[in-house]
N, C-alpha and C positions, 0 to 999 in steps of 0.2 A: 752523454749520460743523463743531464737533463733534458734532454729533448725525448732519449727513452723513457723515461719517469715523468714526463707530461702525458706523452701518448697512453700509457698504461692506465694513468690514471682516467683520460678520456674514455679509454673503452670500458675501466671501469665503470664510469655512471651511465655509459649508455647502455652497458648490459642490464644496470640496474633498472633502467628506465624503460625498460621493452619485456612488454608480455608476450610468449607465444604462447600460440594455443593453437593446440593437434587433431582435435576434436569438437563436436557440437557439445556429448557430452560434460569436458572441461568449460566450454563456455556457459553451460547451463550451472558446474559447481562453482565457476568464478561469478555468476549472479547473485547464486544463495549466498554466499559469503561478503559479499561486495557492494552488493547495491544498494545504493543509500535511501532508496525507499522501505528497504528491508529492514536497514540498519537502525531505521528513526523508527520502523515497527517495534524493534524488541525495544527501542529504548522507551518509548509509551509504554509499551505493558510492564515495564518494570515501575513508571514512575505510577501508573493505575494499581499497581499489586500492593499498593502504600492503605488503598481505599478499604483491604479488609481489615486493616488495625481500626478503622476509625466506624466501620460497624457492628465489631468487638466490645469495642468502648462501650457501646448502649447497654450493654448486657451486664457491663462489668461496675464494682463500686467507685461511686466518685467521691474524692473527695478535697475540699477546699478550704483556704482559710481568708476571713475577710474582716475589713474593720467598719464600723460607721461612726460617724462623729456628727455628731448632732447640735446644734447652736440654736436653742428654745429662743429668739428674740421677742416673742408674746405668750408671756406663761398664761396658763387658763387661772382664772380667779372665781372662789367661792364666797358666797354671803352666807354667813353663819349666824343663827343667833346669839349676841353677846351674854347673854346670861351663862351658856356655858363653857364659857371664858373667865368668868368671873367678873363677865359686865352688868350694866342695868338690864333689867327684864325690857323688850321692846324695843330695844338697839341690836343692831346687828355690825358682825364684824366684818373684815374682808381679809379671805384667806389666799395665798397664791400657791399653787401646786407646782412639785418640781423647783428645776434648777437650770440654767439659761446652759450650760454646756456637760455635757454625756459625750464619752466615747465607751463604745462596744467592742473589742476585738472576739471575734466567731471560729469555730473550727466547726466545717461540718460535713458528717458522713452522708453517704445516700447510695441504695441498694435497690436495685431490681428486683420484685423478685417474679412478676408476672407481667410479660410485659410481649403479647402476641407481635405487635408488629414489628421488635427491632429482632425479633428470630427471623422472620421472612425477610429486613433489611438485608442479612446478615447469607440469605442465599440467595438474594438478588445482586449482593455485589456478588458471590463464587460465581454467577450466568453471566455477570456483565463483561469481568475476566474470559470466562470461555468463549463470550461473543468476539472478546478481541485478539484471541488465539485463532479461532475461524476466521477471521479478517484477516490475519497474517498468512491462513494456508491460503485466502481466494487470493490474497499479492502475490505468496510466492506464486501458485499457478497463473495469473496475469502475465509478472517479471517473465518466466518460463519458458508462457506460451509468445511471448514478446521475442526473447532473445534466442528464439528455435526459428523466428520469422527472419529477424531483423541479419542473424549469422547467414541462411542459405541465401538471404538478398544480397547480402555483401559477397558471398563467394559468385552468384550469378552474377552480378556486375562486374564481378575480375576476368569470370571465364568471358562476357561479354565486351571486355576491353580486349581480350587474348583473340577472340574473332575475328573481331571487328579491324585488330589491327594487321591481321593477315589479308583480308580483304580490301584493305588501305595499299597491302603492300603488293596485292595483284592489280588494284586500278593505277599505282603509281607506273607499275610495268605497260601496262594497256596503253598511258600517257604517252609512257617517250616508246610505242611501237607506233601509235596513232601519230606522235609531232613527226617521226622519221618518214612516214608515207604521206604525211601533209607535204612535207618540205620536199618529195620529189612528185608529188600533185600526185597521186594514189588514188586519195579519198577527198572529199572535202571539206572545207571548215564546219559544215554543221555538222559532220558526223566527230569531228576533231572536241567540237563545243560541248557535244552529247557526252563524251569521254571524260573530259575535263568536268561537268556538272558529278558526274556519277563520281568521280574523286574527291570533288568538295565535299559533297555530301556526305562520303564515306566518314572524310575527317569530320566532320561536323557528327555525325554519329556517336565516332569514338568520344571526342570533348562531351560531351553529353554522357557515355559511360563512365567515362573518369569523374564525371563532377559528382553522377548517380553513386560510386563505389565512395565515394568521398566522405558524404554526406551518409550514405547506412555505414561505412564504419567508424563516422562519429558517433552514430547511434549506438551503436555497439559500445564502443568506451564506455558509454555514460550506463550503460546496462549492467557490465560487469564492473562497477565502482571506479573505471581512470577519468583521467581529465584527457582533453580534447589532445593536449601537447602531447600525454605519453604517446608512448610506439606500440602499435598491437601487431602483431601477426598473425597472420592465419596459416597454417602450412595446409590444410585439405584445397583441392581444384574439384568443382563437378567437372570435369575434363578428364581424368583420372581414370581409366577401366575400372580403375578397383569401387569407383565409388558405384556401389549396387545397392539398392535398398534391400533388406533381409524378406520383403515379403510380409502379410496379412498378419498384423501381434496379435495375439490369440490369448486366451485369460478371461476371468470375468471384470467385468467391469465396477472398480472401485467407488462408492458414492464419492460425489462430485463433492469439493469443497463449500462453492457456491449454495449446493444444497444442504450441507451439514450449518449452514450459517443461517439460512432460514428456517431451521430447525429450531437453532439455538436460541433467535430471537421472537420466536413462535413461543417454546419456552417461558425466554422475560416474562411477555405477556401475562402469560398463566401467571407467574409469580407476584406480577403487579396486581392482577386481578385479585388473589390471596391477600394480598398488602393491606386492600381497598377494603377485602370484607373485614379482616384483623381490627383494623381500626374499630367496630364496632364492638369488641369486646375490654370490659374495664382492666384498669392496670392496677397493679400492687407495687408498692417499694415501700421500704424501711428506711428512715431519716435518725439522725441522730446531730444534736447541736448543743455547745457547751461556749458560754460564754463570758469575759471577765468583763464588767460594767463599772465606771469611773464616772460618779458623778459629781459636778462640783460648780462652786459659785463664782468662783475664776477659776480661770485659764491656769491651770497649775496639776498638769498632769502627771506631771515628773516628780512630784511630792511620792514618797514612795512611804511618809506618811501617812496619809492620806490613805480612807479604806477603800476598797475594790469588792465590788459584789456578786459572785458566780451563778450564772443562770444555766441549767441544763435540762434537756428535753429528747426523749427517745419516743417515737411513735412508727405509724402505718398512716400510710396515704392512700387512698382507695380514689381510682378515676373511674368513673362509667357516663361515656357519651352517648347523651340523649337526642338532642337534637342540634344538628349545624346547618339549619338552612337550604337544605337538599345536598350537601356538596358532596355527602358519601353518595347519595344514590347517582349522581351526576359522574362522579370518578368513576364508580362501578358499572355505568352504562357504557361509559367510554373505553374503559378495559377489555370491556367484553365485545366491542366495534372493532379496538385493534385486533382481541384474538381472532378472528371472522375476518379481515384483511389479510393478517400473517397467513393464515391457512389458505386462504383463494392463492397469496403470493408461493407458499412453496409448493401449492400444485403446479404452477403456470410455469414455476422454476421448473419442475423436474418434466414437465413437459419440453420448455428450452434446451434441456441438456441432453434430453434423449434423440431431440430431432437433428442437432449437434453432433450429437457422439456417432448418430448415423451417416449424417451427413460425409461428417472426420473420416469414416471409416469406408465407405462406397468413393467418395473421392481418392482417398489412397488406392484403396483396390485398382481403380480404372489407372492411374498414373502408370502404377506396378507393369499391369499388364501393356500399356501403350511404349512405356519406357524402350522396351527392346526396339520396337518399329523404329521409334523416332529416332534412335541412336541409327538404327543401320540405314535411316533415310537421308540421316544427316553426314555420315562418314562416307556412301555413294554422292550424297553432292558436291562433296568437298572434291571429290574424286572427278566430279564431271567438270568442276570449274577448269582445273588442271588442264582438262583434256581440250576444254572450249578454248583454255588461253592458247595453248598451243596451237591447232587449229586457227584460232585467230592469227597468230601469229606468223603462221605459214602460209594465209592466204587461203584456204579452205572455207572457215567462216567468215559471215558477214559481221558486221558489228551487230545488228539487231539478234543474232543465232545466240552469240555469245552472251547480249543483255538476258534473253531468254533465260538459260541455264542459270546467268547468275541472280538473278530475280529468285528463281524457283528453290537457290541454293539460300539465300536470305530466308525464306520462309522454310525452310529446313532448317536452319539455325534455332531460328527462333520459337520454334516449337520444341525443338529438343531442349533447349535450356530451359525454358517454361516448366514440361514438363520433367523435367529432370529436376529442379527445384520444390517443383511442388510435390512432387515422391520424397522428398528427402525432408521436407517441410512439416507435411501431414505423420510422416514413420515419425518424426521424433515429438509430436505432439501427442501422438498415441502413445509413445513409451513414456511420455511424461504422465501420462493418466493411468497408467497401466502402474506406474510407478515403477517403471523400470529404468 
């Protein structure tokens, strides 16, 4: 009973710990959800969405309360004349102003109320936001187009081990037909040696596919947010009949993320450039300050006998910049250098993306159409290897007949899978743009 209640519990965490996935498209939703370059995107834009409280603030009334304490150790001193003090006419007296220690505690308001540039702050962070929302759509389509590559490489490499290892297991056959007509003198040790190379080889191949299918679906984990340990599976095989591409995705074509991002920071620009002229317009705010003042000839603040003297003050503060040295005209040139780069940049972008999406789209096309041949080129070699072995085997063929056909049948393989990847590669990079 506990040995059942171990086991139970065993397969429970290993089911836990194993993802399958049936599809390209479930690999593409386990990206969005998962990938920790995704995940660290929204968590940036949430901790940036903090930056429009604090360009709000500018706009809005501040207000503080402060104290100063003041320690006069050199009071200023006046010469007065003594007479009207009640001295002799011609003598003068010495007066000292103030008192060696003041403390001031302050409250104090302060109002915007014309203030051009912290409006344009305040829409230059809403673009800076937006620029980082664009940023997250050209990840997600990077992650996308990543894990649309990285999946039909990992299933090519399985269907490439599943070849390869039939092919291992016709040279294994070839071996012990070739050691049996060695061992009654048939043929001879070179043609035995030639046998034996083309089977090393063979395995040498397969190690090489295993290590390939290894390595992209560790790729893969880290795409769809696991770690190296978990278990992933794939249940699709390009080997499969069923696996057919649908054929030319039809639709217009969506603007590119890419390009909605050089938009957005075309945009900024404008917005900085506005910033740079704002600055030369004057600002207004309203101040208000109320103060209780303690002055005294010692240190005795805490005398709550002792008078207190209130000072209060309501005004307008009027700024208008005159001159700073060229620096607005220097911002303003250089604002206007970036707008003039961003614009060359999102022409050259959308030139990129068009020679791309054509590219994307005449490549699918040709695969589509090539697909059928290679398949039926590839399931007739498969068919002749068969035929050669036997043949070979009965003494009909020579060893070089049979190298022939299976040479011819490798370069059958491998074009089919190629091609058969790359149709399946390209279709889903198209419905990722298509948005479908």
């Amino acid at each position: 009973m506990v040995r059942l209640l171990a086991l139970c519990i065993l397969y429970s965490l290993t089911a836990q710990g194993q993802t399958v996935v049936t599809s390209v498209q479930e690999a593409l939703a386990l990206a969005q959800n998962r990938n920790p370059d995704l995940q660290n995107s929204l968590q940036n834009r949430q901790l940036q969405d903090q930056q429009k409280t604090v360009a709000r603030a500018a706009r809005l009334p501040q207000a503080r309360v402060y104290a100063n304490f003041d320690y006069n150790y050199a009071l200023p001193t006046q010469l007065l004349p003594a007479e009207f003090l009640g001295g002799k006419p011609g003598e003068f007296q010495k007066i000292q102003f103030g008192v060696p220690y003041v403390f001031t505690p302050t409250a104090e308001v302060t109002m915007p109320l014309i203030n051009r540039p912290a409006r344009v702050d305040l829409a230059i962070t809403d673009q800076n936001l937006k620029i980082l929302d664009d940023q997250k759509l050209v990840l997600q389509d990077d992650i996308s187009t990543q894990t649309a590559r990285i999946y039909h490489a990992t299933l090519l490499a399985r269907a490439a081990i599943q070849i390869t290892g039939r092919n291992l297991s016709s040279a294994d056959t070839l071996v012990q037909i070739a050691r049996d007509r060695l061992d009654k003198g048939l043929i001879e040790p070179l043609e035995y040696n030639r046998i034996r190379s083309v089977q090393l080889t063979t395995a040498d191949v397969l190690q090489q596919n295993e290590l390939i299918y290894g390595r992209n679906l560790n790729q893969l984990k880290v795409l769809l947010g696991l770690t190296v340990a978990d278990s992933l599976v794939l249940t699709e095989s390009l080997l499969q009949p069923a696996m057919t591409p649908e054929g030319p995705v039809a639709g217009m074509w969506p603007k590119r993320p890419q390009i909605t991002l050089k938009e957005s920071q075309l945009a900024l620009y404008r917005l900085q450039l506005d910033r740079e002229k704002a600055m030369r317009w004057p600002t207004l705010s309203a101040y208000g300050r109320f103060a209780e003042q303690a002055q005294r000839k010692q240190f005795d603040f805490f005398n709550l006998n002792q008078p207190w003297y209130a000072v209060g003050v309501a005004g307008l503060q009027f700024n208008l910049p005159l001159y700073s040295g060229g620096l607005r005209d220097s911002n303003i040139g250089r604002a206007r250098m970036r707008i003039k780069l961003a614009e060359a940049e999102l022409a050259y972008e959308q030139i990129k993306q068009d020679l791309d999406q054509a590219d994307l789209q005449n490549t699918y096309r040709q695969a589509v159409r090539s697909l059928s041949l290679n398949r039926q080129n590839y399931e007739l070699s498969q068919q002749n290897v068969q035929i050669a072995l036997v043949k070979y085997r009965s003494g009909l063929f020579a060893y070089d007949q049979y190298l022939n056909v299976f040479n011819d049948a490798l370069t059958a393989q491998n074009r089919y899978l190629n091609n058969v990847s790359n149709a399946f590669i390209n279709q889903t990079i198209l419905q990722i743009r298509h948005g479908k």
